[in-house]
C-alpha positions, 0 to 999 in steps of 0.5 A: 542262343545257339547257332544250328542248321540242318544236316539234310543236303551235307548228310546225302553228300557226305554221311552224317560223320561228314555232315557233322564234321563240316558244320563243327569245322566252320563254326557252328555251335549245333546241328539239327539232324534232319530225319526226313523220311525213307531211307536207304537200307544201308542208313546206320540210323535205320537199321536195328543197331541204331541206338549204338550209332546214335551214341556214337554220333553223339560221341563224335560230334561231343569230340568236335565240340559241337551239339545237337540242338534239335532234329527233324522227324519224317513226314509228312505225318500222314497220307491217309492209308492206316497202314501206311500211317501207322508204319509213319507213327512208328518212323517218328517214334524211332526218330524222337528216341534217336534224338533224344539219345543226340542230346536234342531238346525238341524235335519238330513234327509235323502236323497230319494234313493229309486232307485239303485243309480249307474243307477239312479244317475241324477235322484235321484239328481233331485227328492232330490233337489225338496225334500229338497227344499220343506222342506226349507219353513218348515224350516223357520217356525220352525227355524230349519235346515236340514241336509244331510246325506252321504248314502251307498246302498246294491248292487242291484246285490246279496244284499251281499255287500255295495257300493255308494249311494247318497252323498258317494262321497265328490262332490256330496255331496258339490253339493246337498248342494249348489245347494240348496243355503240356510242357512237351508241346511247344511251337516252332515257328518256320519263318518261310512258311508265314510268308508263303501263307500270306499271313503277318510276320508281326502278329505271328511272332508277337501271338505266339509269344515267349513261351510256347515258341520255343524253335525255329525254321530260319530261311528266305522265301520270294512269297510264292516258293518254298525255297529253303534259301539263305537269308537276305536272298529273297524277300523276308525282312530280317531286320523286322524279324530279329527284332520282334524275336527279341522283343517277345524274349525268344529264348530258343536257338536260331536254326537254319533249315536253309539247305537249297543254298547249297544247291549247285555247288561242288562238294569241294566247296560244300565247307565254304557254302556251310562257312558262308552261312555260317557267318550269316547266321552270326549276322542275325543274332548281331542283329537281334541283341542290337537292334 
């Protein structure tokens, strides 16, 4: 199992060369390179040299010993206005590529959920099946796999409070993964996001299984924000967590998508934030092989 963590806030802060450097330098086995969304002109990654530099990346980061386990591609998936959706199709085509020339072993995108998903439930599972199965081809060609992601909502009535959305619910998120019948898609299980929607971190491990969850989103949540925070911070059971991953056999990488920790602070300390979870992430997999 690989240690990794996203490189979204060291990234902004330091450039991607930077952001690699950090996470080799304090011990990182991997990186998840985050590949959120619009960007400025200037992004080597956007721009029409972009696989030459992310076969240089690669080679950097070979050089620091450190591998790219998985990324993140823009989302969200859709907003609704074809035009604009198709300009995001073809941003997360360009990112599955760029992964694939990293070294990535699956890339999470996420799930089109563009409209309120409590009226639109059918709808939004034939537009995602069309969806992920279009990227499949693209898949093949790259030898990369996509990930889903379990995905909360804003209430559509007073955006004040968090409910389901697509995937929330450990059946619908069996079902978009073997509806779609293919050793490309697999599931990546975003540990926050169960505990945002309410549901049972005990059924949804365990329903999901071995085999289709294959990635993960590792961080810590109070239950009513998506805080993005470092384990044992909040309120998610860690102990329970580790070892129901161990008793499914989980065989992926644990990833950290982690980054409001590092909130705050100084770039100076940037390196001591990154050592720090780090350390915890060391800590989980103890737990999960020993308890």
């Amino acid at each position: 199992m690989l240690l990794s963590t996203q490189t979204e806030r060291l990234q902004r802060k330091l450039g991607y060369e930077g952001a690699i450097k950090v996470l080799a330098d304090v011990g990182f086995d991997a990186y998840d390179l985050s590949q959120f969304g619009a960007v400025g002109e200037n992004d080597p990654l956007h721009g029409d040299g972009y696989e030459e530099y992310a076969a240089s990346l690669r080679r950097f980061a070979d050089g620091l010993g450190i591998v790219c386990n998985q990324s993140h591609a823009p989302f969200p998936s859709s907003t609704g206005d074809p035009a604009n959706d198709g300009q995001i199709y073809k941003s997360i085509v360009r990112s599955m590529k760029i992964a694939s020339i990293l070294g990535a072993k699956c890339i999470v995108v996420h799930p089109k959920q563009h409209m309120p998903y409590r009226q639109n439930e059918e709808a939004l599972k034939k537009i995602n099946f069309d969806f992920y199965k279009s990227l499949i081809p693209y898949c093949e060609q790259f030898g990369i796999k996509v990930a889903v992601e379990n995905m909360w909502q804003m209430n559509p009535v007073g955006r004040k409070t968090i409910v389901n959305s697509t995937c929330a619910r450990v059946e619908e998120f069996c079902e978009y993964v073997d509806m779609l019948d293919s050793e490309w898609i697999v599931a990546c299980l975003d540990i926050g996001h169960v505990s945002l929607c309410g549901e049972d971190m005990e059924v949804m491990i365990r329903g999901l299984g071995k085999k289709r969850l294959q990635a993960l989103h590792v961080h810590d949540t109070d239950g009513y924000r998506d805080l993005h925070t470092l384990p044992f911070t909040a309120g998610n059971d860690f102990r329970l967590i580790m070892r129901l991953l161990r008793e499914i056999g989980y065989e992926g990488d644990l990833t950290f998508e982690a980054d409001s920790f590092y909130a705050g602070f100084p770039n100076e300390m940037l390196p001591d934030v990154a050592s720090f979870m780090q350390k915890t992430g060391r800590q989980l997999i103890r737990m999960m092989k020993s308890e």
